[in-house]
C-alpha positions as CSV (number, residue, x, y, z in Angstrom):
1,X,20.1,1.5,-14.2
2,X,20.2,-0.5,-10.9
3,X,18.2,-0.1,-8.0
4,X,18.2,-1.7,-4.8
5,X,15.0,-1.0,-2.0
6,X,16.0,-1.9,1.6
7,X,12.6,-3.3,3.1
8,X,9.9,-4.8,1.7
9,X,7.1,-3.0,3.9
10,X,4.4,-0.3,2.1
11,X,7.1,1.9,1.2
12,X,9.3,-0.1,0.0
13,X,7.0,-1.7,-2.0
14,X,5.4,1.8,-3.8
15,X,8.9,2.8,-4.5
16,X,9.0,-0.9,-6.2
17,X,6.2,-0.3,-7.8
18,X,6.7,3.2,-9.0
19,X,10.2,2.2,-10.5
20,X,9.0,-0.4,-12.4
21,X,6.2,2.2,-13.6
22,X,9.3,3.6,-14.8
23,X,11.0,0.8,-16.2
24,X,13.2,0.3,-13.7
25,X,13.5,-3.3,-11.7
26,X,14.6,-2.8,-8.7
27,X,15.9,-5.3,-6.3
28,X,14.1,-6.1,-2.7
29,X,16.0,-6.7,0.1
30,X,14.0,-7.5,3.6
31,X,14.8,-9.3,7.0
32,X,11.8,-10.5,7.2
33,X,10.2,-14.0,6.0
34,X,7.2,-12.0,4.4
35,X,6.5,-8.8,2.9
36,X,4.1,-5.6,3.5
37,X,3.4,-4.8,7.0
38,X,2.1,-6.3,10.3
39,X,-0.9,-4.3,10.0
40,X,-3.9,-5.1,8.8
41,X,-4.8,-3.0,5.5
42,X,-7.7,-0.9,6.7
43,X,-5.1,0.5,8.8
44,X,-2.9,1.4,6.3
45,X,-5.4,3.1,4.1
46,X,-6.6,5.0,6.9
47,X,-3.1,6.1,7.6
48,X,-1.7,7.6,4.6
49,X,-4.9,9.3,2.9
50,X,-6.4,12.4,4.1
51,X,-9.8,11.5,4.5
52,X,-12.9,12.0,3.3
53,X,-12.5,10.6,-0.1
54,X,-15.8,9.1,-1.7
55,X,-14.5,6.6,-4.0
56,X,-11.1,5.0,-2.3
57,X,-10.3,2.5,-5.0
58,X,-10.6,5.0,-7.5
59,X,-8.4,7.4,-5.6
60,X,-5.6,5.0,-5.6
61,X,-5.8,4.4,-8.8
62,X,-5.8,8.2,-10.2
63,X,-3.2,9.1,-7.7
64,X,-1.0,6.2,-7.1
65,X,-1.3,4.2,-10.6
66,X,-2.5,1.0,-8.8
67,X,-5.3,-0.9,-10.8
68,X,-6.9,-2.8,-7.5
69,X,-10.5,-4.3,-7.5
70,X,-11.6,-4.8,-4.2
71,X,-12.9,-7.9,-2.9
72,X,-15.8,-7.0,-1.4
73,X,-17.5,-4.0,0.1
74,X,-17.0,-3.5,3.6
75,X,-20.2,-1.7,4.9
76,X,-19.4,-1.0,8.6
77,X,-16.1,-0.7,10.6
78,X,-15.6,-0.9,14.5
79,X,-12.8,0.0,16.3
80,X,-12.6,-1.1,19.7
81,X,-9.5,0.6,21.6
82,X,-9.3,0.3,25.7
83,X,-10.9,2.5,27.9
C-alpha cells in the first residue's frame, strides 16, 4: 500500500507516525524548508489535550503510542499576552 501525507506539520506527522505504527511508509510532501510547526511546543501540547492531565508524557504515550523522554522538567510557565 502507498501513502502519500501532504504537509509535514503536527498532523501530518501523527498520521506519519501512526501509519508506520501500522506498517505502512508513507511519503511526506511539504512546501516548507523544515518540518513540524512554527510554534513552539508548549503550545502545541496545550492545544490539543484537554487539560488537566497529571502525568503529560505518560499520557502521550498511552494514548498516542509516542515513547518521548522529556528533557527536563519545566517547573513554571508565563504567558505574557498584551494588555
Amino acid at each position: 500500500m502507498k501513502a502519500a501525507i501532504i504537509g509535514a506539520g503536527l498532523a501530518g506527522l501523527y498520521c506519519v507516525h501512526e501509519l508506520e505504527r501500522l506498517g505502512i511508509s508513507p511519503v511526506i510532501y511539504e512546501k516548507n524548508s523544515f518540518i513540524g510547526e512554527s510554534i513552539n511546543h508548549v503550545a502545541a501540547v496545550l492545544n490539543i489535550l484537554h487539560r488537566p492531565i497529571p502525568d503529560i508524557v505518560r499520557y502521550i504515550s498511552k494514548n498516542h503510542h509516542l515513547n518521548i523522554q522529556p528533557l527536563t522538567t519545566v517547573n513554571v510557565l508565563e504567558h505574557h499576552t498584551p494588555m
